[in-house]
C-alpha angles and dihedrals in degrees: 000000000000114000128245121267124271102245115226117286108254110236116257092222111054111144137038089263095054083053086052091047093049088050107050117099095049078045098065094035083055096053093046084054080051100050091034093052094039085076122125131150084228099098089206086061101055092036095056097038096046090052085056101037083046099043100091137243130127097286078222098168085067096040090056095058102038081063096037091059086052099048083048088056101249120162103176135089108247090094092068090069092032092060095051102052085051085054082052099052087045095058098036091062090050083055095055092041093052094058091036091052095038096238126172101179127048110166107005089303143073125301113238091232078054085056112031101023130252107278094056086051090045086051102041086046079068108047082049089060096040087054095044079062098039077060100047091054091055087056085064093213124132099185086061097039087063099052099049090046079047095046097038088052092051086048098054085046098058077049082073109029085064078051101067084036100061118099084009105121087176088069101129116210091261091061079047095054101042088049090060093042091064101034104038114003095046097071097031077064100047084043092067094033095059089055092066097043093059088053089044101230132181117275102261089041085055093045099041080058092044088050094046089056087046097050093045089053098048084053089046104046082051095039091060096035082061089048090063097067094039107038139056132228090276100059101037099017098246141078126282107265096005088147094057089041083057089044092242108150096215130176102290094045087047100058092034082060089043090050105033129094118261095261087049089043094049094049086054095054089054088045090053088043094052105035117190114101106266092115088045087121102043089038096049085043092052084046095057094037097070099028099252101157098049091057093049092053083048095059081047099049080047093055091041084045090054103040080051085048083053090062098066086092096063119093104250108277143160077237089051084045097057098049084049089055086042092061090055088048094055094071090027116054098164086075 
């Protein structure tokens, strides 16, 4: 008598908690290099970076490398910092949007732009970059020196590039897109790249990881942009239509234009001119009514599909298994 099959082992790491678990111990290490490296003898400068640093979230962007250099098999220490001045980038950059978009709430509090004024988060956003680099130097690569000045350049550049965009109802879905790829997806990328460099793995290991980052920026930028039109301050830590108040025509904006009649359509490019929120409710209603929402989640579940898709070059791992959850994580934010 033959026996019966082995069904297939359940993943260890199956839900965002189990990541965070996982996580958990770099996790801390990382947030004592934070706290250790946020140190200045300016007052304003502890005090503002502190608030940000301090001010919750997932901190997702280290996360994301401190897994990737495990799935890519790394056993040293360099991620820890690495991981930090990532983190530091990262905030740095919210510090600059918040002043650029105007924003008075991030997280369900003040900016601190909302709360110090523009010009000391402008220049805090810049001591924030200058230490990420102070950090990359003392990890002596070269190799990794170069990604971050490339990624932090594409970055400043998407900065722009939602610029031009802004108050532009005529933005197609590529200038969207390109616009995500600089500002979010590039890091995530360089981020998960940067796991496998430090290991040192093969080429299409390093850019299977690189393609997975890029992927899970491009579904998480979209993901949230749909969230702005179908959450509340309590759930995603801003205000309901906060892009079309700032005049960005995001995803949803842009297929509700591609699939109204000509009156509708014409009512979402003035909203989009004139940005503010007196058109929410005939915005949000042109918005249902074609769908727009579902097909943008769509486009986010493809990109998450395809950066899980990524992974199929990494050895199995509980490591593998968690950017594989975090994928998941990124178009649906309730797990």
């Amino acid at each position: 008598m033959s026996s019966a099959a082995p069904l297939p082992a359940v993943p260890r790491i199956a839900r965002l908690t189990d990541v965070q678990a996982f996580a958990a111990a770099d996790m801390a290490a990382v947030n004592d290099v934070i706290r250790a490296r946020l140190a200045s003898d300016v007052v304003l400068i502890n005090q503002i970076a502190e608030y940000i640093i301090g001010g919750g979230g997932k901190r997702l962007r280290p996360m994301l490398h401190l897994i990737a250099a495990h799935a890519a098999g790394y056993a040293g220490r360099d991620h820890l910092p690495l991981a930090a001045l990532i983190e530091f980038i990262h905030t740095s950059t919210l510090l600059h949007d918040d002043v650029v978009d105007e924003s008075d709430l991030r997280r369900g509090r003040k900016t601190a732009n909302a709360v110090w004024g523009n010009a000391a988060s402008v220049l805090v956003g810049d001591f924030l970059y200058s230490r990420s680099f102070q950090m990359m130097v003392e990890l002596d690569s070269m190799r990794v020196m170069r990604i971050l000045a490339d990624t932090t350049n594409r970055i400043a550049e998407g900065e722009v590039l939602q610029l031009l965009n802004i108050g532009n109802p005529d933005t197609h879905e590529q200038a969207y897109l390109d616009v995500i790829e600089r500002k979010t997806a590039v890091l995530f990328a360089a981020a998960t790249r940067l796991g496998g460099v430090l290991a040192g793995v093969p080429a299409a290991q390093e850019e299977a990881l690189a393609r997975y980052g890029l992927d899970l920026g491009y579904a998480f930028q979209i993901a949230d942009d749909v969230l702005d039109y179908a959450s509340d301050a309590g759930t995603l830590g801003k205000n309901i239509g906060d892009d079309l108040a700032e005049g960005k025509p995001t995803l949803p904006l842009i297929v509700a234009i591609e699939r109204s009649a000509p009156g509708q359509a014409d009512m979402l490019r003035r909203a989009i001119r004139a940005g503010g929120l007196d058109a929410l409710d005939d915005v949000l209603a042109a918005i249902h009514a074609t769908d727009a929402l579902d097909a943008s989640r769509q486009r986010a579940h493809a990109y998450a599909d395809s950066a899980r898709d990524a992974l199929a070059a990494l050895p199995r791992s509980d490591a593998r298994d968690a950017l594989a959850v975090l994928a998941d994580y990124a178009v649906d934010r309730t797990k």
